[in-house]
N, C-alpha and C positions, 0 to 999 in steps of 0.2 A: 487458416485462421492463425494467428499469431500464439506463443506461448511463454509465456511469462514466470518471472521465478521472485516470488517477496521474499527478503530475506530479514526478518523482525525477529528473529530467536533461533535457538540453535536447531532447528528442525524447520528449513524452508519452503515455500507454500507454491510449485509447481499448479499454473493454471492458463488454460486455455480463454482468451478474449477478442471481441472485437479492438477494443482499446484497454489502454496500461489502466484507464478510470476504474475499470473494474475490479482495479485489486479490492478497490474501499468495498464492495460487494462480498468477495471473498474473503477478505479479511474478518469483516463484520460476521459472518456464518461464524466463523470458527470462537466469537463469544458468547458468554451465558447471557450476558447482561444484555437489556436495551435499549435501544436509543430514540427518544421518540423525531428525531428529527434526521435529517442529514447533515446538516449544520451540528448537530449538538456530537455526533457522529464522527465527523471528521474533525474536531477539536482533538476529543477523545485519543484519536487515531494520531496526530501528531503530537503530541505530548507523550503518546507514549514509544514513538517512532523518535523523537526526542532523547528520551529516558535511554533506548537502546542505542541510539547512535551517539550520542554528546553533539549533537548538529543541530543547527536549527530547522525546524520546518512548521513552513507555513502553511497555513488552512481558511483562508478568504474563499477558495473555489478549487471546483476538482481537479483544473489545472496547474496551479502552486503548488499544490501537494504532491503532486505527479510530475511534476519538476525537482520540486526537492528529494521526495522517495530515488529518483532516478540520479541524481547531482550527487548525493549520496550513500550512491551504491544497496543501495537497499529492495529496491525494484529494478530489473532488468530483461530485457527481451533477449531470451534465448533462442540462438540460432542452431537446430541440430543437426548436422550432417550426416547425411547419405543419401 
């Protein structure tokens, strides 16, 4: 399975997925607050993915986001050797 690295603040979020989608999964865990939607969710998550990058990113669907997180350098699929 694939292993993934979000990089949204100075201490990066190493996690194992089927797909990159999943950061919004993991990302979401690591807040207090909640969101009653997935939509209301991933606004949340690119504005503040915004705030840290000075980039745009967009949040129509889980793929836009997961394009820009990745266009961005913010999300990345780590390859480790050995």
């Amino acid at each position: 399975m694939p292993k993934y690295r979000l990089k949204i603040s100075s201490q990066p979020i190493d996690f194992i997925a089927d797909h990159p989608r999943e950061f919004l999964d993991v990302w979401r865990a690591e807040f207090r607050a909640t969101y009653e939607t997935d939509e209301e969710w991933r606004r949340v998550a690119a504005l503040l993915a915004c705030d840290w990058s000075g980039k745009p990113i967009r949040y129509s669907n889980d793929d836009v986001i997961v394009w820009d997180m990745i266009e961005h350098g913010m999300l990345e699929e780590i390859h480790e050797e050995g």
